[in-house]
C-alpha positions as CSV (number, residue, x, y, z in Angstrom):
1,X,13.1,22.1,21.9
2,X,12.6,22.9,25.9
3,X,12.6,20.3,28.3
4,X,8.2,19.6,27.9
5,X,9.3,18.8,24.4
6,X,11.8,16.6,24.8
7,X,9.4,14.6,28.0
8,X,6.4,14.9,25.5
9,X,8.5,12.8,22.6
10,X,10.0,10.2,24.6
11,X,7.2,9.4,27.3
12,X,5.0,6.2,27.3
13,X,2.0,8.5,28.4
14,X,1.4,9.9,25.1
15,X,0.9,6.4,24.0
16,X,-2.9,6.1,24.0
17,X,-4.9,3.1,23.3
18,X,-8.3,3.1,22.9
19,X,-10.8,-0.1,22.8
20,X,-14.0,0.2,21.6
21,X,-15.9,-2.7,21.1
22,X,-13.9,-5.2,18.5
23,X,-12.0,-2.5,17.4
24,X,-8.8,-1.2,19.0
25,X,-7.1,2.4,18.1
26,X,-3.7,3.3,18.7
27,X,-1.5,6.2,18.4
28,X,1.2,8.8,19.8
29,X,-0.9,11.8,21.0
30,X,2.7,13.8,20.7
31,X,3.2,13.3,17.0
32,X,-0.7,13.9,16.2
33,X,-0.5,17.4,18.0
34,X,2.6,18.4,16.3
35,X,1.7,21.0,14.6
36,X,3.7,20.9,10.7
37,X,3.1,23.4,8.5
38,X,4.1,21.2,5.5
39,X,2.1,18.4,6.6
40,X,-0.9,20.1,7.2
41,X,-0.1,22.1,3.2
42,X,0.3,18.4,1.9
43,X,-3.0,16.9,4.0
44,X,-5.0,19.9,2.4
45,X,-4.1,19.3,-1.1
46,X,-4.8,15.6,-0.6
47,X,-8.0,15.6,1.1
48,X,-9.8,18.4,-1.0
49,X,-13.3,18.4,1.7
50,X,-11.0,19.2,4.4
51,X,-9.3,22.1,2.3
52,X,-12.8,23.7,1.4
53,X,-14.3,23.3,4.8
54,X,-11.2,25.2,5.8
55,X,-11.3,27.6,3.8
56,X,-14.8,28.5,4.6
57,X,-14.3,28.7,7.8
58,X,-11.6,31.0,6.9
59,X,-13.7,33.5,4.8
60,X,-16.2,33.3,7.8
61,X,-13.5,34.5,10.2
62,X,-12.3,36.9,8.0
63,X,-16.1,38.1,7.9
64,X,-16.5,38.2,11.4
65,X,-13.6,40.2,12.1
66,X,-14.2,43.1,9.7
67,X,-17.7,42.9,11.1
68,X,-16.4,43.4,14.7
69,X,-14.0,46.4,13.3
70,X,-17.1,47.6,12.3
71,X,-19.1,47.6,15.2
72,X,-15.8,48.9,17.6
73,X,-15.6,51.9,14.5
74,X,-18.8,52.8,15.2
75,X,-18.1,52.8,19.2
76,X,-15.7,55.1,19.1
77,X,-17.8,57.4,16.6
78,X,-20.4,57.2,19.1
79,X,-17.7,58.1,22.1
């Protein structure tokens, strides 16, 4: 872990508290944004509406990009 790393885990500013109203929120932005490959494999088994929206956006993306080879194979036919 580099030096940002090590800052972003131990500082008080990634401490954020949020009031809204009655209610109060409160959380480490460092450990939300951690990116955890098992956590996010365990968080898509769990929560199975997360897991489809992802994969649809997935297949979209997939879609997309063999759209836009496509398009750039036709480009270069043209060219």
């Amino acid at each position: 872990m580099g030096k940002i790393g090590i800052y972003a885990s131990t500082s008080k500013l990634m401490d954020i508290r949020i009031h809204y109203g009655d209610e109060k929120f409160k959380f480490n932005l460092y450990e939300e944004l951690v990116v955890n490959e098992n956590k996010i494999n365990s968080e898509l088994k769990e929560q199975p509406s997360a897991y489809s929206f992802n994969s649809m956006l997935k297949k979209k993306l997939i879609r997309r990009m063999k759209d836009r080879e496509k398009e750039k194979e036709k480009i270069y036919g043209r060219l």
